[in-house]
TORVEXDREN-198302 format. One record per residue (C-alpha): residue number from 1; residue in three letters; x, y, z. Coordinates in steps of 0.001 Angstrom, whole numbers, plus 524288, in hexadecimal, padded with zeros to 5 digits. Layout:
residues N
{loza = NUM	drenmi = ala	xx = X	yy = Y	zz = Z}
...
end
This chain:
residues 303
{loza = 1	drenmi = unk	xx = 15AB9	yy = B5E64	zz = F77F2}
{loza = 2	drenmi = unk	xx = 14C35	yy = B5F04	zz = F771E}
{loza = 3	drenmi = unk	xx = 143D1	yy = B5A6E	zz = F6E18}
{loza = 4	drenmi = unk	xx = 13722	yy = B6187	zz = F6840}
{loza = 5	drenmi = unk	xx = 12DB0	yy = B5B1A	zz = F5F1C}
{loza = 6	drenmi = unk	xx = 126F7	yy = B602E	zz = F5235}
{loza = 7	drenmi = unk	xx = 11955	yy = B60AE	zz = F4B51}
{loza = 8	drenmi = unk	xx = 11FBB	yy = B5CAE	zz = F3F71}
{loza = 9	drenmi = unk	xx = 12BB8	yy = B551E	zz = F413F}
{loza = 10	drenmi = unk	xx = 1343D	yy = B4C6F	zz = F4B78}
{loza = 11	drenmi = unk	xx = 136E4	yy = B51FD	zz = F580A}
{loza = 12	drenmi = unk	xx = 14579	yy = B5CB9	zz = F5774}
{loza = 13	drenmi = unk	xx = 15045	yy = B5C5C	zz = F612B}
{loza = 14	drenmi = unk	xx = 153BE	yy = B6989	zz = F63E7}
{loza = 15	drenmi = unk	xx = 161CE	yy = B6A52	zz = F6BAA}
{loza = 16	drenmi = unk	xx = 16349	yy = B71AA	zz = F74F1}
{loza = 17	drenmi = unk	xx = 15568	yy = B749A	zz = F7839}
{loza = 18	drenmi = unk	xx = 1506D	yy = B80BA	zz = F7446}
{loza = 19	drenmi = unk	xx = 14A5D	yy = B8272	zz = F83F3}
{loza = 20	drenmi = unk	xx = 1596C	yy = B823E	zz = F8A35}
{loza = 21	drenmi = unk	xx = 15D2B	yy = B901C	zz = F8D50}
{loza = 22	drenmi = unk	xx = 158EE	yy = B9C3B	zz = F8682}
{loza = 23	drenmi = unk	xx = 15774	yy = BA47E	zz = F7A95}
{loza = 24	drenmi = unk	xx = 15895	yy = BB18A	zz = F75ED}
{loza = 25	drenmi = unk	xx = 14BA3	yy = BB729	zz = F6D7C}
{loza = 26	drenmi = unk	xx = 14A78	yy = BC1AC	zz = F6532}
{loza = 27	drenmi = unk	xx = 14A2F	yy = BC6B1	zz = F55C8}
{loza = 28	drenmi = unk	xx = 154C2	yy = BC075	zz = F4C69}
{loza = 29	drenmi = unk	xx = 15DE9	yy = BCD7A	zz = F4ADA}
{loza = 30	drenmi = unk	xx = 1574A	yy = BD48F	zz = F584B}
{loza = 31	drenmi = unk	xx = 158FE	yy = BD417	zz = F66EC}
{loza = 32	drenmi = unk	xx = 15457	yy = BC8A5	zz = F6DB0}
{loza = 33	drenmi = unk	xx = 147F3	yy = BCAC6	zz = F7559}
{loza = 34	drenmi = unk	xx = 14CAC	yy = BC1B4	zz = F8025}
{loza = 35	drenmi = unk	xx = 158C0	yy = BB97C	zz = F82B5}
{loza = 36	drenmi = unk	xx = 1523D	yy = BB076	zz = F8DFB}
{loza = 37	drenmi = unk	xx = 146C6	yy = BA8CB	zz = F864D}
{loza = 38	drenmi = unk	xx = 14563	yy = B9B67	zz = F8A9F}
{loza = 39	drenmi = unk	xx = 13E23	yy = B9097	zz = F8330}
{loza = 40	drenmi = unk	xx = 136E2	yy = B88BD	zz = F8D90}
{loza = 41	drenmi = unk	xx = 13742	yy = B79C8	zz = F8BCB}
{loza = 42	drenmi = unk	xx = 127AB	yy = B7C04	zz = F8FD4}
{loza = 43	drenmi = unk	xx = 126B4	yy = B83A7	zz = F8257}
{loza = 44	drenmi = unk	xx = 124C5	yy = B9138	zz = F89C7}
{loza = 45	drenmi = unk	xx = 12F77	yy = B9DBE	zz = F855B}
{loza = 46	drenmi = unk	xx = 13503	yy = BA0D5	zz = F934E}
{loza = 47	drenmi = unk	xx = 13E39	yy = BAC07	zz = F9655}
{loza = 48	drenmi = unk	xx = 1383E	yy = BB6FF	zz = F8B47}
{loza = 49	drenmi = unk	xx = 12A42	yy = BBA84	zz = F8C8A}
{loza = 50	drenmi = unk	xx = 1231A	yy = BBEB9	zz = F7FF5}
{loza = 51	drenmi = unk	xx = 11648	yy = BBCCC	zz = F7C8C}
{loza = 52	drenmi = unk	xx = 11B3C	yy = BB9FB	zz = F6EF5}
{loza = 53	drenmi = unk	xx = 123FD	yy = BAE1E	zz = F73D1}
{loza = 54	drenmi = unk	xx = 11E5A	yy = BA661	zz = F7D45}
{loza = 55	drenmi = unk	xx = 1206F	yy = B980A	zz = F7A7C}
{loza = 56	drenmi = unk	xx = 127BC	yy = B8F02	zz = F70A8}
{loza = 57	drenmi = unk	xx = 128F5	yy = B80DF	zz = F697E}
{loza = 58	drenmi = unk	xx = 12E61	yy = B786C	zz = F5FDB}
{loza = 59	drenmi = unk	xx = 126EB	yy = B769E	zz = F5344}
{loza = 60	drenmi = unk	xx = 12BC5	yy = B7264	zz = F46B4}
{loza = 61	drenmi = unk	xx = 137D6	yy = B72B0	zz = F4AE8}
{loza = 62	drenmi = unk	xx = 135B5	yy = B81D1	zz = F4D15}
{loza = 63	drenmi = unk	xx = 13781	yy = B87AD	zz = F5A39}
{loza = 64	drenmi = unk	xx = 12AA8	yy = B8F87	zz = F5B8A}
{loza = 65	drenmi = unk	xx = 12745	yy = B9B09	zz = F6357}
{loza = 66	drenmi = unk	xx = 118C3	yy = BA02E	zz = F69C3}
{loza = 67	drenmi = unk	xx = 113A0	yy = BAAA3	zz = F6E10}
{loza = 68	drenmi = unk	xx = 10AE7	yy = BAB4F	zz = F7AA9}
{loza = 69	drenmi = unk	xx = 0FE5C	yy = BAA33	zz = F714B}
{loza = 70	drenmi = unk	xx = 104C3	yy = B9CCC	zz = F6BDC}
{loza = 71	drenmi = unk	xx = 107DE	yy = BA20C	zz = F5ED0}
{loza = 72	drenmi = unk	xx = 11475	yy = B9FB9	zz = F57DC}
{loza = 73	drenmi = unk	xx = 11CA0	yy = BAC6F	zz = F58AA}
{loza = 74	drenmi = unk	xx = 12BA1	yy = BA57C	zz = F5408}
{loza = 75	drenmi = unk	xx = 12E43	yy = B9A19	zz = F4D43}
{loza = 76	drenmi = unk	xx = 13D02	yy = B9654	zz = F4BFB}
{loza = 77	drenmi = unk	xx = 141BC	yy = B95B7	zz = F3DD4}
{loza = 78	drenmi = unk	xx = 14FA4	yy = B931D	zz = F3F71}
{loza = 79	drenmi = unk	xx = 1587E	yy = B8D78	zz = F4A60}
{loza = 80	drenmi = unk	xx = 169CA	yy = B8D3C	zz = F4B01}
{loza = 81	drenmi = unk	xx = 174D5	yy = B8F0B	zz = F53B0}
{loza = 82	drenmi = unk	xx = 17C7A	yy = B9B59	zz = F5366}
{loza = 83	drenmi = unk	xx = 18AC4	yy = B9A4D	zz = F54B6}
{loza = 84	drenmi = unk	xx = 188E7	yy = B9949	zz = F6691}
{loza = 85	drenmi = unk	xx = 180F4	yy = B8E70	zz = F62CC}
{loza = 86	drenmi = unk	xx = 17513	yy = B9533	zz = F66A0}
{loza = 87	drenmi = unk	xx = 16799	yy = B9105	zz = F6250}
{loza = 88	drenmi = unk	xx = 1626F	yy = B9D42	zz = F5948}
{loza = 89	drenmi = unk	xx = 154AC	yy = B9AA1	zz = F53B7}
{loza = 90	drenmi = unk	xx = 14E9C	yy = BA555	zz = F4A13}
{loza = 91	drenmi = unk	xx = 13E4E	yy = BA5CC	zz = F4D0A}
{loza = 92	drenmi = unk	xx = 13537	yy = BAB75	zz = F449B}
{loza = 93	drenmi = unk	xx = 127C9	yy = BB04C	zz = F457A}
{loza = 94	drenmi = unk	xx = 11D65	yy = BA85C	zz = F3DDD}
{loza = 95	drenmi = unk	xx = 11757	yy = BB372	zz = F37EA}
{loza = 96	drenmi = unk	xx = 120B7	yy = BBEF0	zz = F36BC}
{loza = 97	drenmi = unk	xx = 12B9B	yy = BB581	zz = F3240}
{loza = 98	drenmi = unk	xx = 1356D	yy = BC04C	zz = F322C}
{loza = 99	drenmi = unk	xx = 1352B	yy = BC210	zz = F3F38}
{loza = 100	drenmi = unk	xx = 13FD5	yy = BB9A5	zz = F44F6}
{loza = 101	drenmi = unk	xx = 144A9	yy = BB94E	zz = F52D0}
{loza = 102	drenmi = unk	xx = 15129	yy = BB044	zz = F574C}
{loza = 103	drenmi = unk	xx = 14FF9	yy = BA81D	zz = F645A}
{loza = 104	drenmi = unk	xx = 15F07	yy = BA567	zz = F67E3}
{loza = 105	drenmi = unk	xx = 16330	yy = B9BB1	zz = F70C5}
{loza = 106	drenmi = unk	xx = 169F4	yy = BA32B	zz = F7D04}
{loza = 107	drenmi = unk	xx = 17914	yy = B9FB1	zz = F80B4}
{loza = 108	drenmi = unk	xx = 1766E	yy = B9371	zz = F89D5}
{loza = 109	drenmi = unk	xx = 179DE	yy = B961E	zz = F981D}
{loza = 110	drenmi = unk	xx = 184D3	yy = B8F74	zz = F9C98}
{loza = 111	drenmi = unk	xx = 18191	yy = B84E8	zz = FA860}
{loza = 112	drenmi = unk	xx = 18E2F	yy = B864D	zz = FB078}
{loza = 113	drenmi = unk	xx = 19792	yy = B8FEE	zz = FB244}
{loza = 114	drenmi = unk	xx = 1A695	yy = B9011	zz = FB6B5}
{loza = 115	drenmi = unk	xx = 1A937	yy = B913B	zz = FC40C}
{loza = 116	drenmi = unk	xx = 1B49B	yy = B989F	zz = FC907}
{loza = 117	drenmi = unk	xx = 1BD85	yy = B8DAA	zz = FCDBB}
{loza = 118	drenmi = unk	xx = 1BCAD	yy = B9325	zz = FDBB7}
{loza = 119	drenmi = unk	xx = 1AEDA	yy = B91C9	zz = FDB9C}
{loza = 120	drenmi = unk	xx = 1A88E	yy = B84F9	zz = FDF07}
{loza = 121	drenmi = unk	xx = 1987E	yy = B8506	zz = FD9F6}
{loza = 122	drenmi = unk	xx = 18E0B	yy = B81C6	zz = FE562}
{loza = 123	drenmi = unk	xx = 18968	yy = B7291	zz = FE4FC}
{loza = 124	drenmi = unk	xx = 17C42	yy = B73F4	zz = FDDDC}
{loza = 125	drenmi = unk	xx = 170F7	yy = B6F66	zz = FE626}
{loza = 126	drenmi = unk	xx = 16A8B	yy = B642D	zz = FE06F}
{loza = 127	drenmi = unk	xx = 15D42	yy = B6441	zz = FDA1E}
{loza = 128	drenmi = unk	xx = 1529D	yy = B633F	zz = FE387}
{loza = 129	drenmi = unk	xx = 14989	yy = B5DC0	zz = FD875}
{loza = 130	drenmi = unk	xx = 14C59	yy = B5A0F	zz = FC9E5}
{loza = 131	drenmi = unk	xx = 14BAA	yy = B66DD	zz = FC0CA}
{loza = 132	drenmi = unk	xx = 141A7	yy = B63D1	zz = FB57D}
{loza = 133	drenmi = unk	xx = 14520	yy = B6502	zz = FA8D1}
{loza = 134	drenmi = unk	xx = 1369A	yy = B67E9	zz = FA2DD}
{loza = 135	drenmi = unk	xx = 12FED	yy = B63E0	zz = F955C}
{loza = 136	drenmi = unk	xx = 13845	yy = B6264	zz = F88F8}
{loza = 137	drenmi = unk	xx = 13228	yy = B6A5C	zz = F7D45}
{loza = 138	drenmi = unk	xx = 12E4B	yy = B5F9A	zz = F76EB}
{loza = 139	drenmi = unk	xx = 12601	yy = B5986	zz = F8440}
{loza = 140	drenmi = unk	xx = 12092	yy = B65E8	zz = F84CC}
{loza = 141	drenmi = unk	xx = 11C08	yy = B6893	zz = F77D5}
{loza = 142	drenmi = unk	xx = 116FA	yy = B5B3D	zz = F75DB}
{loza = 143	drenmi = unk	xx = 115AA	yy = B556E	zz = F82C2}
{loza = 144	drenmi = unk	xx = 117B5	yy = B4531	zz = F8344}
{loza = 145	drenmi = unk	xx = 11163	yy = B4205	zz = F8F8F}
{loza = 146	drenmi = unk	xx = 103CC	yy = B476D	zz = F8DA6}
{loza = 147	drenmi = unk	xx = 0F74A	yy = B3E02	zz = F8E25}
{loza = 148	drenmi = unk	xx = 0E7ED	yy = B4125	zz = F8D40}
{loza = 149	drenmi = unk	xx = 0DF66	yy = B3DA7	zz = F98C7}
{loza = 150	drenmi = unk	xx = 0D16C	yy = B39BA	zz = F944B}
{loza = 151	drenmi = unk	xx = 0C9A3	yy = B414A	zz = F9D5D}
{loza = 152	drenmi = unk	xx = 0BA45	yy = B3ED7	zz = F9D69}
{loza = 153	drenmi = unk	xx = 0B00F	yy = B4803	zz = F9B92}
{loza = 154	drenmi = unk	xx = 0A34B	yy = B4647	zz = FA093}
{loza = 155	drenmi = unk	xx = 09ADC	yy = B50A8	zz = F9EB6}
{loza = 156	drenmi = unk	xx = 09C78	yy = B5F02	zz = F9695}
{loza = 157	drenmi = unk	xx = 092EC	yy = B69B4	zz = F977A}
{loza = 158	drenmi = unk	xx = 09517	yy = B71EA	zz = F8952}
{loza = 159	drenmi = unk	xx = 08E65	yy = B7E92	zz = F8A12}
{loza = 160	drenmi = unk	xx = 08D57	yy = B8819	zz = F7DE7}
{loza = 161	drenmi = unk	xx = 08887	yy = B8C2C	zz = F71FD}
{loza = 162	drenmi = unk	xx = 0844B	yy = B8350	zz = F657D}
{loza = 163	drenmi = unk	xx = 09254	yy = B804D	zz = F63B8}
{loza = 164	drenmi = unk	xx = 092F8	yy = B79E3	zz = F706C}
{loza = 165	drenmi = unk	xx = 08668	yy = B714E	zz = F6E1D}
{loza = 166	drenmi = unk	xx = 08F07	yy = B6CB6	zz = F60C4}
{loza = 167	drenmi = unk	xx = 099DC	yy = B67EB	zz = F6A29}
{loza = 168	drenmi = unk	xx = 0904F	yy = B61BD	zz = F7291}
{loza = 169	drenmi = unk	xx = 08BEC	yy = B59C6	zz = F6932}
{loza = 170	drenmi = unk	xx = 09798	yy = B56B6	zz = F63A0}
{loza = 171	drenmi = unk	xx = 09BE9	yy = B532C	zz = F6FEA}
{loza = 172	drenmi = unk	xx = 09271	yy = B4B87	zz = F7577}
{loza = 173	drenmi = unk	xx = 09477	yy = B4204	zz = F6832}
{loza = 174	drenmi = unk	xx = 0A2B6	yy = B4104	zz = F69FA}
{loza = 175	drenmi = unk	xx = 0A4A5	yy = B3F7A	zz = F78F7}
{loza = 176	drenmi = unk	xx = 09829	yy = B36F2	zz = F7C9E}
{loza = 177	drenmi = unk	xx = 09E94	yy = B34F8	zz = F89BA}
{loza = 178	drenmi = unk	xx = 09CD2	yy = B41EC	zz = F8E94}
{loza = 179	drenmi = unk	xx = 09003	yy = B4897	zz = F918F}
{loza = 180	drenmi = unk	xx = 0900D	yy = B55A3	zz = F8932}
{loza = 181	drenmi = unk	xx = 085D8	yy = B5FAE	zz = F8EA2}
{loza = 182	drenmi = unk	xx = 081AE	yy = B6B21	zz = F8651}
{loza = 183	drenmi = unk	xx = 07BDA	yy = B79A4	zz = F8C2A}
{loza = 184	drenmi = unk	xx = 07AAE	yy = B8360	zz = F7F40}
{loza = 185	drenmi = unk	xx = 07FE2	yy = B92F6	zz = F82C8}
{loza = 186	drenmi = unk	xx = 07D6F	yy = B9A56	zz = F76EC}
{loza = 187	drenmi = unk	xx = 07B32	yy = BA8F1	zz = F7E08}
{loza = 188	drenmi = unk	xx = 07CCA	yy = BAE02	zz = F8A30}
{loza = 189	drenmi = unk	xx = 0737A	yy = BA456	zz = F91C8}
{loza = 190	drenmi = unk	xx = 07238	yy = B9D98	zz = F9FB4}
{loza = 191	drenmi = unk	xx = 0770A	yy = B8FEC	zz = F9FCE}
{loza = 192	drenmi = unk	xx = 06DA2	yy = B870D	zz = FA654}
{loza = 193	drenmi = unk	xx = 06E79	yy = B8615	zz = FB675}
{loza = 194	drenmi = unk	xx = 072CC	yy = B786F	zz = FB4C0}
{loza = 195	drenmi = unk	xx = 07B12	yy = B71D1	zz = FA8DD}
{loza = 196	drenmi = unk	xx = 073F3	yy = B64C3	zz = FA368}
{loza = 197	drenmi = unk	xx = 07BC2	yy = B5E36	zz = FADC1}
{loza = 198	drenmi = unk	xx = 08141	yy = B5F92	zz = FBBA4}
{loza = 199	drenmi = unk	xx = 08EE3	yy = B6AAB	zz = FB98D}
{loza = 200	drenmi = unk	xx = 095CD	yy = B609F	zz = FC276}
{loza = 201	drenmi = unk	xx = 094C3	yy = B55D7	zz = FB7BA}
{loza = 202	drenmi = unk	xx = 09A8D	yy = B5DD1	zz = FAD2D}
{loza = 203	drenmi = unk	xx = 0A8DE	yy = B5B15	zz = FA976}
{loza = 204	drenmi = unk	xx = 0A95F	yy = B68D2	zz = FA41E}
{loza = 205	drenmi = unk	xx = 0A252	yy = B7378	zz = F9D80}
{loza = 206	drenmi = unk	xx = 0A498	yy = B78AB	zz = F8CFF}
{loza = 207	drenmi = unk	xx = 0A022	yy = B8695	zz = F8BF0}
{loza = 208	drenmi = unk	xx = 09D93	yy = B8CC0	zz = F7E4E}
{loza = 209	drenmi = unk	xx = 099B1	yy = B9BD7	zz = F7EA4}
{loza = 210	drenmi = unk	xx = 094DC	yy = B9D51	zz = F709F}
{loza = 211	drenmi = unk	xx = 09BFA	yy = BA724	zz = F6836}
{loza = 212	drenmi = unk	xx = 0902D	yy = BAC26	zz = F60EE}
{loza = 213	drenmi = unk	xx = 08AA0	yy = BAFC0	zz = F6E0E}
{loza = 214	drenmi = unk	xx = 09521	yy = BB7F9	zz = F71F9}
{loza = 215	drenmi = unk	xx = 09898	yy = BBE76	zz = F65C1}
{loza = 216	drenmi = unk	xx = 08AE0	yy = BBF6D	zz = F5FBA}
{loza = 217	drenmi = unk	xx = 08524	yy = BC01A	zz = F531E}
{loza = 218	drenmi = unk	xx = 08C24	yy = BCC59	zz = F504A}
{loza = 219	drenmi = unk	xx = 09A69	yy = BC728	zz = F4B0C}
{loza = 220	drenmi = unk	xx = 09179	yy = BC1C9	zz = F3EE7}
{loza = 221	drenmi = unk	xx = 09128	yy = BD032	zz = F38D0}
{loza = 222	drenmi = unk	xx = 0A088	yy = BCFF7	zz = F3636}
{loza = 223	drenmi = unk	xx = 09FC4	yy = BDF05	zz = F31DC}
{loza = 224	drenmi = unk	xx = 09A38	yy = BE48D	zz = F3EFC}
{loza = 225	drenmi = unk	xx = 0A9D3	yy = BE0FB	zz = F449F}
{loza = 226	drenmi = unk	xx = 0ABA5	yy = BEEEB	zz = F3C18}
{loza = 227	drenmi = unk	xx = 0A3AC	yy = BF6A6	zz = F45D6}
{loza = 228	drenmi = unk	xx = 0ABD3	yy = BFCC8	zz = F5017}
{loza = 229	drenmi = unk	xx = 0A97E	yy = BF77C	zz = F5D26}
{loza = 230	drenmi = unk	xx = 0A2D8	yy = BEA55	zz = F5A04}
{loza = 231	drenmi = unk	xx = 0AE38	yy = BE045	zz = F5AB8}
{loza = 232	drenmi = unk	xx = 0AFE9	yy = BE76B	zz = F6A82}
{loza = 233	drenmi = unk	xx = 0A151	yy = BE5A6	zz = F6C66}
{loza = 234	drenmi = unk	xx = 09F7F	yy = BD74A	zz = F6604}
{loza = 235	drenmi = unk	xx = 0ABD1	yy = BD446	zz = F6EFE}
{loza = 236	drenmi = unk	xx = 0A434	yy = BDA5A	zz = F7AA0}
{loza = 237	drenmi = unk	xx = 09827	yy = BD3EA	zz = F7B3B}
{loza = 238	drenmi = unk	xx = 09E9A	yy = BC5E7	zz = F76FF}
{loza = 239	drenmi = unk	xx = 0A636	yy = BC999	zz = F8578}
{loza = 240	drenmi = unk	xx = 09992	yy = BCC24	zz = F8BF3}
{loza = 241	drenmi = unk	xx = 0927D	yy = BBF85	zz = F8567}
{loza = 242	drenmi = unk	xx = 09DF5	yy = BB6C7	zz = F8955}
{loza = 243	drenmi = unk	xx = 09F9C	yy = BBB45	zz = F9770}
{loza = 244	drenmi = unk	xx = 08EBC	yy = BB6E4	zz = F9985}
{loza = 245	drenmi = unk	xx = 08E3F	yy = BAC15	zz = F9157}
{loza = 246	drenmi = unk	xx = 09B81	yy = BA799	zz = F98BF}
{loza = 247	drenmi = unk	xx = 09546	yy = BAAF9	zz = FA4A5}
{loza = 248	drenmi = unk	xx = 0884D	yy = BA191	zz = FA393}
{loza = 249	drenmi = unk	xx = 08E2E	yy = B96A2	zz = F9D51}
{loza = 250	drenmi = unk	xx = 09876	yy = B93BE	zz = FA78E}
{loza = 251	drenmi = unk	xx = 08F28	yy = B93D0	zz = FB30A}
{loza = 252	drenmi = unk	xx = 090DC	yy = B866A	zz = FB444}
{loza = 253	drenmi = unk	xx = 09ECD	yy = B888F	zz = FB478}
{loza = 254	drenmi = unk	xx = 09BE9	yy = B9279	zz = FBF31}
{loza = 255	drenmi = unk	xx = 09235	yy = B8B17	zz = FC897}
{loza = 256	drenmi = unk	xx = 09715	yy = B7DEB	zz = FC810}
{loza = 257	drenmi = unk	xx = 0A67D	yy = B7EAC	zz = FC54B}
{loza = 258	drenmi = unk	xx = 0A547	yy = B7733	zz = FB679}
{loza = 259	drenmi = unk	xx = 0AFFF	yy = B7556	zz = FAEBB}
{loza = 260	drenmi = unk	xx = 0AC9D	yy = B7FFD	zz = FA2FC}
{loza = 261	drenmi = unk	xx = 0B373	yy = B817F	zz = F9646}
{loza = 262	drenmi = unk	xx = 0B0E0	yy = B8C80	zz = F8EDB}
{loza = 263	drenmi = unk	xx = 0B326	yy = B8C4E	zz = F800E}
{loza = 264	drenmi = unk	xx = 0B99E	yy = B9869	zz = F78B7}
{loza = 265	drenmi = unk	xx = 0B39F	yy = B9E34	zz = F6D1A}
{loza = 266	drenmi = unk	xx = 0B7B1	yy = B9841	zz = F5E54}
{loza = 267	drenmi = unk	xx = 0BFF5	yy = BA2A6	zz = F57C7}
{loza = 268	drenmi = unk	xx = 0BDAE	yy = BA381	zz = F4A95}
{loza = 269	drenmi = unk	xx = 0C928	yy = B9F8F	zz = F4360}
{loza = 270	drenmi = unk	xx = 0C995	yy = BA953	zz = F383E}
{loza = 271	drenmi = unk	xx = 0CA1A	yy = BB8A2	zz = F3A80}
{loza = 272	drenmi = unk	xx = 0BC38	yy = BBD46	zz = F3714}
{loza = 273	drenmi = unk	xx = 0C257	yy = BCBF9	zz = F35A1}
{loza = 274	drenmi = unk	xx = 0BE5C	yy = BD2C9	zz = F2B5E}
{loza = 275	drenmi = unk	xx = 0CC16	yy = BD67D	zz = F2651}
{loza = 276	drenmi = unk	xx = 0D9DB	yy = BD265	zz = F2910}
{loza = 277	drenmi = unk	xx = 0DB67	yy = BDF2F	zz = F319F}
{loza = 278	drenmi = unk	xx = 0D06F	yy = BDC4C	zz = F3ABC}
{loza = 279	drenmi = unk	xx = 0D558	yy = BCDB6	zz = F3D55}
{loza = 280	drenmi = unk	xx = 0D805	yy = BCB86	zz = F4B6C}
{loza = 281	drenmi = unk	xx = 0D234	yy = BD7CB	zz = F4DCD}
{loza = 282	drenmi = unk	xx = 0C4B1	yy = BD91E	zz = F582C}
{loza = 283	drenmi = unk	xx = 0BD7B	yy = BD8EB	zz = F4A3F}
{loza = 284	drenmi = unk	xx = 0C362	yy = BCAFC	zz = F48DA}
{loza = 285	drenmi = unk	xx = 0B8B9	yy = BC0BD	zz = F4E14}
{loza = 286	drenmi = unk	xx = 0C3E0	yy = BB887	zz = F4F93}
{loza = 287	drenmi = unk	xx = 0CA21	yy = BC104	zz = F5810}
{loza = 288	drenmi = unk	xx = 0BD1C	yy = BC3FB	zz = F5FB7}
{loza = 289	drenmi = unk	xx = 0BB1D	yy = BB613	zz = F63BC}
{loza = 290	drenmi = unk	xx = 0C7AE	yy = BB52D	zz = F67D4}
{loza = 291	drenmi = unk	xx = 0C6D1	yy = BBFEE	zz = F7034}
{loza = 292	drenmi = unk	xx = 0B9CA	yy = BB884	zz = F7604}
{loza = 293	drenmi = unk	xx = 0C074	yy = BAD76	zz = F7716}
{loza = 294	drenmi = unk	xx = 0CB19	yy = BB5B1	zz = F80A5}
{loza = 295	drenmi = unk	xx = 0BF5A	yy = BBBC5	zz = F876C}
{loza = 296	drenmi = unk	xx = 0B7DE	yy = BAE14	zz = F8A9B}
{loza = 297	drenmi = unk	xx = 0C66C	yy = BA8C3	zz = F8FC7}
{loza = 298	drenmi = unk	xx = 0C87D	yy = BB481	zz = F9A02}
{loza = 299	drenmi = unk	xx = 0BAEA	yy = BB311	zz = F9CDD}
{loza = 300	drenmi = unk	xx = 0B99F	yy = BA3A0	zz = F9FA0}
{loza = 301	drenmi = unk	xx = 0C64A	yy = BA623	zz = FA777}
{loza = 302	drenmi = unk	xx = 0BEA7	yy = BAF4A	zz = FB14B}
{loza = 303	drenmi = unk	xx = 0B2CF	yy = BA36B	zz = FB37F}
end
């Protein structure tokens, strides 16, 4: 038996565990997809490869499924034995709620066979080291034997826009025991030769490349995203702004090895489309700074 714990209630036995053996998948009434899916005590699907189920947990007493993007894709809404005394649980999408798939527990190998009376089985050759048994679901989910190390921080260079000379002086009046130093990058500028002080002394470096800078004054004029061509040129230049601006400011990075962080972009959180058509679409400034965000991660990756 394992034992799994809850957001909202005491921890559930579940017996056996749903991570011995494995299970067929597929629509309630259909073909199954696969009849070798594994759930992984690590929390990883193992044995069927979709993009659409990737990884899986316990909450609310629910088994849950993700996809590779960490969204919920099945969530089980009802669990019984058939008449083998196989597990069947009925899943259900969270948004198209009539979609329903079935993930049945598999006929359990059987761990010896009959021998033929004239045949005698080989001695089996002892372990050479114990076998390990791995995490539980519940020590993985919420792992017991976790601690936090208080590591000190001497000195942080912040380098950015007007946003980052808010955090440093936020910072410097809640952590008086570190030194804060501040260099302002609004445009595409050179960063001075030499930081305030010595690269060597700095713990590590915050860089902020300003939105505003890289998309412009442009966005403001909401109807100009109607003009064919202009989301694909706005997009452009904000490339070509964040590949020099990205450039300069990590020169320090570049010349004397120092630890750089570089922040994303804040994604608006509500569509700024025009219509309920156009959300998510290249018209979408959500979507746009998203796709920025993407571009400044592939980017910083090549530094």
């Amino acid at each position: 038996m394992i034992e799994t714990k809850d957001f909202q209630g005491p921890p559930k036995n579940i017996s056996p565990p749903l991570t011995e053996g494995s299970w067929s998948f597929g629509p309630v009434g259909g073909f199954f997809l696969t009849e070798s899916l594994i759930l992984s005590p690590n929390g990883t699907i193992d044995g069927y490869y979709h993009h659409n189920e990737r990884s899986w947990r316990i909450e609310n007493y629910r088994l849950l499924i993700l996809g590779e993007d960490g969204n919920l894709m099945w969530r089980s809404i009802e669990a019984f034995k058939d008449p083998e005394g196989l597990i069947n649980i009925i899943l259900e999408h969270p948004v198209a709620t009539d979609t329903r798939f079935l993930l049945k527990q598999n006929t359990p190998q059987s761990k010896s066979k009959q021998l033929p009376q004239d045949e005698v089985p080989a001695p089996a050759a002892p372990p050479t080291q114990p076998i390990s048994q791995g995490l539980s679901d519940a020590d993985f989910l919420f792992p017991s034997d976790l601690e936090v190390t208080p590591v000190k921080v001497g000195n942080v260079l912040l380098v950015g826009s007007c946003l980052t000379a808010l955090y440093h002086e936020q910072l410097q009046a809640r952590h008086p025991e570190t030194k804060f130093d501040y260099i302002p990058y609004n445009f595409v500028s050179v960063l001075p030769e030499a930081p305030p002080s010595p690269a060597s002394e700095y713990d590590f470096q915050y860089l902020q490349i300003p939105l505003r800078s890289v998309l412009s004054d442009r966005v403001i004029w909401g109807f100009r995203f109607n003009e064919e061509g202009f989301t694909k040129t706005i997009l452009q230049d904000a490339y070509s702004i964040i590949d020099a601006m990205l450039s300069s400011a990590m020169i320090y990075n570049e010349q004397h090895g120092l630890l750089t962080f570089v922040s994303n972009f804040i994604v608006p959180q509500m569509s700024t489309a025009s219509s309920m058509y156009e959300r998510g679409s290249n018209n979408d400034l959500t979507t746009i700074v998203q796709r920025l965000n993407d571009y400044l991660n592939e980017k910083s990756r090549e530094l």
